[in-house]
C-alpha positions in Angstrom: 16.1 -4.4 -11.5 12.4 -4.8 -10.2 10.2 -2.4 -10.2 8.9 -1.8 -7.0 4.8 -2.6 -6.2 3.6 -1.4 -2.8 -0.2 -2.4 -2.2 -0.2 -1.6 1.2 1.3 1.5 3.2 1.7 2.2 6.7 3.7 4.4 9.2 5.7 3.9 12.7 6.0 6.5 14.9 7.8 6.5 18.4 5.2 8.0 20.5 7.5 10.9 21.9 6.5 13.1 25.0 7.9 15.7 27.2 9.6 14.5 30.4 7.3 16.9 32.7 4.1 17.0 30.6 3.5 13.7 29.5 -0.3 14.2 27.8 0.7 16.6 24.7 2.8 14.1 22.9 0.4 11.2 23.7 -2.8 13.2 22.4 -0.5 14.5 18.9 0.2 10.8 18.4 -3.4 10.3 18.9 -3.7 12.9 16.4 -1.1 11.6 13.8 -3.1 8.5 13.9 -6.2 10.1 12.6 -4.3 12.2 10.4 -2.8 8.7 8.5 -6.3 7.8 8.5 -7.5 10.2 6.6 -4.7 10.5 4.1 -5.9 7.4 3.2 -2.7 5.3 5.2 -3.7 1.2 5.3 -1.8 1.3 8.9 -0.7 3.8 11.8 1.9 1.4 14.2 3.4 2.6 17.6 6.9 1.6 19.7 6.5 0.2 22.7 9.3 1.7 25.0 10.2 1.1 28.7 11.5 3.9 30.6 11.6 6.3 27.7 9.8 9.3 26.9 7.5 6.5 24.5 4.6 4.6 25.1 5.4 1.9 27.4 1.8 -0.1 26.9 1.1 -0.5 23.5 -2.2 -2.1 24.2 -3.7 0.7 26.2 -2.1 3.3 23.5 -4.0 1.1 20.8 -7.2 0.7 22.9 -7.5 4.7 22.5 -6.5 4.7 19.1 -9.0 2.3 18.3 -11.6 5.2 19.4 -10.1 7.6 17.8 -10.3 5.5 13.9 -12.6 3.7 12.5 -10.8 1.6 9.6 -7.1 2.0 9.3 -5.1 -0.6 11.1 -3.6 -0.5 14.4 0.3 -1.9 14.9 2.5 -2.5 17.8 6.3 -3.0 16.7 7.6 -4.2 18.7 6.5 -5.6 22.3 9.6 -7.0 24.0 8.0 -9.9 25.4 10.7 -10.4 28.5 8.5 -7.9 30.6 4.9 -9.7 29.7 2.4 -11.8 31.4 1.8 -14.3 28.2 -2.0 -14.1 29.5 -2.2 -11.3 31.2 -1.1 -9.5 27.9 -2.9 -11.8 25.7 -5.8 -10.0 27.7 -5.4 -6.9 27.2 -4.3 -7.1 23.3 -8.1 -9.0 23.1 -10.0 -6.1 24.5 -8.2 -3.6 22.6 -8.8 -5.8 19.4 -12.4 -5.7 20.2 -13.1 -2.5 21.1 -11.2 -1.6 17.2 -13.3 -3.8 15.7 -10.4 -6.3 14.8 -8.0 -3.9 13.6 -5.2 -4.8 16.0 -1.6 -5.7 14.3 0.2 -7.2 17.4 4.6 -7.4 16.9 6.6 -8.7 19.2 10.4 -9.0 19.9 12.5 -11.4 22.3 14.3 -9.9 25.1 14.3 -7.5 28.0 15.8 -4.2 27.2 16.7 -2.4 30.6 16.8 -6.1 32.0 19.2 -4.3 34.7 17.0 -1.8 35.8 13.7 -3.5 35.7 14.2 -7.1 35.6 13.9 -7.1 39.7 10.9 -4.9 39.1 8.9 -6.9 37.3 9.7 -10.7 38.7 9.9 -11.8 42.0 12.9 -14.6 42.3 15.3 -14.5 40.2 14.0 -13.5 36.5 17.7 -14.6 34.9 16.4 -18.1 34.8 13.0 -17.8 32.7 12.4 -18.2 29.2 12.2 -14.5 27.9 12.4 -15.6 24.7 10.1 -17.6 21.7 9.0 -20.0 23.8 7.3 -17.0 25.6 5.7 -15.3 23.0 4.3 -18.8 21.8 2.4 -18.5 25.2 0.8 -15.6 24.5 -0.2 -16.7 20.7 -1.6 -19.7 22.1 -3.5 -17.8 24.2 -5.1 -15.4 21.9 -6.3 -18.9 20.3 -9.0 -18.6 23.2 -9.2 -22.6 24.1 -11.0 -23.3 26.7 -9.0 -23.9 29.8 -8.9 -27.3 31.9 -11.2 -30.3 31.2 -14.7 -30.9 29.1 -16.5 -30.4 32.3 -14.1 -27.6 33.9 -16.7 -24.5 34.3 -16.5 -20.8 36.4 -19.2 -19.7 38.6 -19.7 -15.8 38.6 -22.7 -13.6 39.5 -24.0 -13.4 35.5 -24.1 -16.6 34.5 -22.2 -20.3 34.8 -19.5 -21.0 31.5 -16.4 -23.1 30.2 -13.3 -20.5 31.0 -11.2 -18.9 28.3 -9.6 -15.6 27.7 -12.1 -12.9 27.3 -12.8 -11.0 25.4 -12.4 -13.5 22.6 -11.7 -12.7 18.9 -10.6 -15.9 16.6 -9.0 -13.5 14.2 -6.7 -11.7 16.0 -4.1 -14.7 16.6 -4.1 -14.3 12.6 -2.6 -10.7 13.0 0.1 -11.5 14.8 3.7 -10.4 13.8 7.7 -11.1 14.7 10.3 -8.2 14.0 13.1 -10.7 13.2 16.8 -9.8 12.1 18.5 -13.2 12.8 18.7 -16.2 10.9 17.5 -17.2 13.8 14.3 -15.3 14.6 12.8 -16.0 11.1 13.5 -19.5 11.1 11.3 -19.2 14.3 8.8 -16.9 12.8 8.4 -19.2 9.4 7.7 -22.0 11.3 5.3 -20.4 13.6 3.3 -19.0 11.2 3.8 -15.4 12.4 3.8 -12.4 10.2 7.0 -10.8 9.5 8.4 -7.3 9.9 11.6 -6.9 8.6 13.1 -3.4 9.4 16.4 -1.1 8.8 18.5 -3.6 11.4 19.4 -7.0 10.8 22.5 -9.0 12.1 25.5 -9.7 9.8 25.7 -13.3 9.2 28.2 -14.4 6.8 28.3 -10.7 4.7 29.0 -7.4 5.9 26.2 -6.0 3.5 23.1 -5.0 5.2 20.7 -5.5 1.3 22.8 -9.0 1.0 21.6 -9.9 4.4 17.9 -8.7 4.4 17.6 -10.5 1.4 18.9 -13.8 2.5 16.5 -13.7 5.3 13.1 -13.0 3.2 14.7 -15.9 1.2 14.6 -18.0 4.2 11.9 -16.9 6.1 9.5 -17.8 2.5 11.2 -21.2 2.4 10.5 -22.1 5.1 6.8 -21.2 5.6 4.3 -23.8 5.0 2.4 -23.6 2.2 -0.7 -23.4 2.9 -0.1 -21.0 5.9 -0.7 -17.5 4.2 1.2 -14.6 5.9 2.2 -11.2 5.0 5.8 -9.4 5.1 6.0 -5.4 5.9 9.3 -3.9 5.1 10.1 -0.4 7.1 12.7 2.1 6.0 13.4 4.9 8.1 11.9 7.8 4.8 12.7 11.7 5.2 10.9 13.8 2.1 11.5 17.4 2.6 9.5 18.6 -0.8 7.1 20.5 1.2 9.7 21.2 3.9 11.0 25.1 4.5 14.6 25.6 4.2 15.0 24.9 7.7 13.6 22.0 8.1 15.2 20.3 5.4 19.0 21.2 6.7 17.6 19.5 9.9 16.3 16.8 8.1 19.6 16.5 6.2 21.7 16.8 9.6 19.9 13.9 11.0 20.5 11.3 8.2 24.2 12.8 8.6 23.9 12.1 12.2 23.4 8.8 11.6 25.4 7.5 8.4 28.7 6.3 9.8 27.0 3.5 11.6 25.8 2.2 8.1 29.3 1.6 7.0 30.5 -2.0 9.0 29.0 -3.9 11.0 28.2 -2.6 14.5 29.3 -4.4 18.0 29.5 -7.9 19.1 26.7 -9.1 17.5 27.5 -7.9 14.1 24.5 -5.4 13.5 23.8 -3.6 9.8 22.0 -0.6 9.4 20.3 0.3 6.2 20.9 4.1 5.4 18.0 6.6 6.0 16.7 8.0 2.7 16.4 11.6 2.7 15.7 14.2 -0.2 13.3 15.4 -2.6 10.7 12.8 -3.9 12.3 12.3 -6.6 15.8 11.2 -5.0 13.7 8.8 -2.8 12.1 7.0 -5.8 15.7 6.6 -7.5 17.1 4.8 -4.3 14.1 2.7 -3.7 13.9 1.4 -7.1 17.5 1.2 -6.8 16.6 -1.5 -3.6 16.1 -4.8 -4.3 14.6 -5.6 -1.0 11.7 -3.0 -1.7 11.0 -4.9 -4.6 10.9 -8.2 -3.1 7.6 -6.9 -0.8 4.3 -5.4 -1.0 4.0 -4.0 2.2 6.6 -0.9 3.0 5.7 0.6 6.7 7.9 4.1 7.5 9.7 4.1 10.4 9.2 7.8 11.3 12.2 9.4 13.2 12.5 9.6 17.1 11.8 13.1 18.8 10.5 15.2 15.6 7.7 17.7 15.7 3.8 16.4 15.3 4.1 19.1 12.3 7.6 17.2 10.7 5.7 13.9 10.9 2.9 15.4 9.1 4.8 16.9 6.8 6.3 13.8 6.1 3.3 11.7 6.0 1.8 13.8 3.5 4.6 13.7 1.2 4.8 10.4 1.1 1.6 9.4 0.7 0.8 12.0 -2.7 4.5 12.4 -4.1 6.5 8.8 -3.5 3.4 6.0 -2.6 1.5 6.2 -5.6 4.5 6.3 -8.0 5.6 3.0 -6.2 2.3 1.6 -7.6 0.0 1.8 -3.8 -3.2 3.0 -4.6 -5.6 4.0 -0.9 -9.2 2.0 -0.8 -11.3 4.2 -2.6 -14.3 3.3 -0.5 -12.7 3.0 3.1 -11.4 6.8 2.2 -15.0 8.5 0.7 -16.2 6.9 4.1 -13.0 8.8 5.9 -13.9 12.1 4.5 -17.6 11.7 4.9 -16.9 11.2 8.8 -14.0 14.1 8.5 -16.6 16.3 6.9 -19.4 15.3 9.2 -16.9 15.5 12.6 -15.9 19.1 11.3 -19.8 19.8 11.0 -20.1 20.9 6.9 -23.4 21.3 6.1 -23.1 19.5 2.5 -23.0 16.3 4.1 
């Protein structure tokens, strides 16, 4: 058994909201972003969700965030690229990149969830033809690669000034950051040989084994293989984490009654297309560490990202943050960047208005 090494830590949280009074949740989540920051977090990530009490841009979410930080990364997981403009969205992810200071983490996934609903919505004709898939996402990477469009002499008049067209804003970097949630055989064949990032989650389909660690594995496996060597890229692992150390006795029969909640679905394979669930891992820090080092996938990445549960309190995911990040995270061997965090509590101390600074 490996030990497990974690060198860079990060959190994703759904973005809830009340139904009738959308701006509290929004502004905590805000909030939860610069409370990871100054816990010393390496990344704070948001869902993108359509027609749920979520955030449904990602890039406008980020774009905010991005004013409300000043170092710790900013994520999307995942942007379901069936509903996107490939340059229209390559657009907006550029200006929120710039306006962070090229902090932006872009995910994406295939597909159209709601497809029923919105799909009529958001196409004119008759959507069921397109390509909602890779080949679409490959649009907007290339894209965000900012070439200049038509030929050597092709130029755009406007009142400022006379220039080649590309997307603007332009940062070079940010095509680097760009990620693919895959859980298919599939999809990280795709990814490897695009030279996306991966993110790797708590669902994957069951392809040839019903166990959800077997399978995971087997895709890391493939998705390495099949990289190119020189094309460095980075892997974040999420795992839905509960600690309750600093929990009241409420809280933590919640917390427990959740994971419950949600355990049967971990024991086969689920629907049509074979999906596995990896179990939530709730309990004292010291139960967590057990079953983590007891998870061979953990050990088999540097990057673990907690996939923070849907419709908890701003003060649960705090809680949970801060346990993580003092009782579990440094025993796992992450260490926060000493300098980027004197610099976060210098701008805490000076935002709060101590005098000693």
């Amino acid at each position: 058994m490996s030990t497990p090494t974690i060198s860079s830590l990060a959190f994703l949280t759904p973005g809830n909201f009340a139904d009738d009074d959308p701006y509290p949740g929004l502004e905590e989540t805000l909030q939860l972003f610069e409370y990871g920051e100054r816990l010393g977090f390496d990344g704070a990530w948001i869902r993108q969700r359509h027609l749920e009490h979520g955030v449904g841009s990602a890039a406008v979410f980020l774009a905010a965030a991005g004013q409300r930080t000043e170092r710790i990364e900013l994520g999307t997981a995942v942007i379901p690229i069936g509903y996107e403009s490939p340059f229209r969205l390559a657009e907006d992810l550029a200006l929120a990149d710039v306006l962070s200071r090229g902090r932006l983490q872009v995910g994406f996934s295939t597909g159209m969830p709601h497809a029923e609903l919105l799909g009529d919505l958001v196409y004119d004709g008759d959507w069921r033809g397109f390509d909602l898939s890779y080949g679409r996402i490959a649009r907007v990477v290339e894209n965000l690669r900012g070439g200049y469009l038509g030929g050597p002499d092709t130029v755009i008049q406007s009142p400022g000034n006379t220039q080649r067209p590309r997307l603007q804003p332009h940062n070079p970097g940010l095509v680097d950051r760009v990620w693919y949630g895959g859980g298919s055989r599939r999809s990280i064949r795709w990814a490897a040989e695009h030279g996306l990032n991966l993110l790797s989650g708590n669902i994957v389909t069951g392809e040839s084994t019903d166990d959800f660690t077997t399978a995971q594995l087997t895709l890391l496996s493939q998705y390495r293989r099949t990289l190119a060597e020189d094309r460095p890229t980075r892997v974040a692992l999420g795992r839905v984490i509960v600690p309750f150390d600093s929990a009241d006795a409420t809280t933590r029969a919640r917390y427990r009654d959740y994971a419950a909640s949600r355990h049967a679905r971990t024991l086969a394979p689920q629907g049509p297309r074979r999906t596995l669930f990896a179990p939530d891992v709730v309990g004292t820090a010291e139960q967590i560490l057990e079953q983590l080092a007891a998870d061979p996938v953990v050990a088999a990445v540097s990057e673990l990202r907690l996939e923070l549960p849907y419709e908890f309190h701003r003060g649960d995911y705090e809680q949970i943050l801060h346990d993580v990040r003092h009782l579990i995270a440094p025993e796992l061997g992450w260490r926060p960047d000493t300098a980027l965090n004197q610099a976060a509590s210098i701008n805490e101390l000076r935002r709060l208005g101590s005098p000693t600074v």
